[in-house]
N, C-alpha and C positions, 0 to 999 in steps of 0.2 A: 509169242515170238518177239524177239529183242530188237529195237532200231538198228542193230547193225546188222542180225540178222535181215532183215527186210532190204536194207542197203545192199546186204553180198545178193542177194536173191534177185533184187533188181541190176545188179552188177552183170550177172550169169544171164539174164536174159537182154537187157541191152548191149552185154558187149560179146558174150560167147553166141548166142542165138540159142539159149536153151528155153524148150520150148516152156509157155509162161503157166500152161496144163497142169505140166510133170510139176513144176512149182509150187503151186495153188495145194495139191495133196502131199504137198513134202512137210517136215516138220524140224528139228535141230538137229537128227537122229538119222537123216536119209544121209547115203552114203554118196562122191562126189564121184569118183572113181570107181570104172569099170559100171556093175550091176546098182541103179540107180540114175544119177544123174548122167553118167555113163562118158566121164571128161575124159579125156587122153592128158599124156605127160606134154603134149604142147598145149592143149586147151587150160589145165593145172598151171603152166609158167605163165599165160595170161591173166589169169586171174591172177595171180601175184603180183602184173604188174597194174591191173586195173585195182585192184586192192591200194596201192601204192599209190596213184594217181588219185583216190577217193576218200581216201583218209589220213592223205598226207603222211604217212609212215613207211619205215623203210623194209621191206621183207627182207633180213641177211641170207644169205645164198645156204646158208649151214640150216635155215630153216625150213628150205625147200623139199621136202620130205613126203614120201607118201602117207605118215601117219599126221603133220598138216593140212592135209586135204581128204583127209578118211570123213569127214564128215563136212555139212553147213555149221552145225555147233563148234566144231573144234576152228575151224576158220574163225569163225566169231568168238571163241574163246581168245584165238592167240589176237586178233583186231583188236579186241579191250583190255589184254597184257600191253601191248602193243603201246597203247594209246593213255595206259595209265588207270585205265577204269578197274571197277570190280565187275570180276564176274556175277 
């Protein structure tokens, strides 16, 4: 698992309160939304702004999509488009 992943992972448990359990057996591939992580579309807009706060990048509003938060992987894909890195 990638530093930024482990960042979002620590993001969702100190800022959403997800529990740090369901985390521990999650992997890039666990889903955020609904069955999984199981965020709602306010818990989702949090995380984009604690995303924002944490990596100093800006989420555009066109990005806020449920297929941006379909997984921990694709968050952390678009964090290091984001941020200029290779995936």
């Amino acid at each position: 698992m990638s530093s930024v992943e482990n960042r979002l992972k620590h993001l969702l448990v100190s800022r959403l309160r997800v529990d740090p359990a369901i985390l521990a057996a999650s992997d890039g591939d666990t889903c955020l939304l609904g069955q999984g992580i199981g965020l709602d579309s306010v818990e989702a807009l949090a995380l984009a702004i604690a995303i924002e706060e944490e990596f100093d990048i800006e989420v555009d509003d066109a990005d806020l999509t449920a297929a941006l938060f379909e997984t921990i992987g694709s968050v952390a894909a678009y964090v290091r488009r984001r941020l200029g890195q290779a995936c």
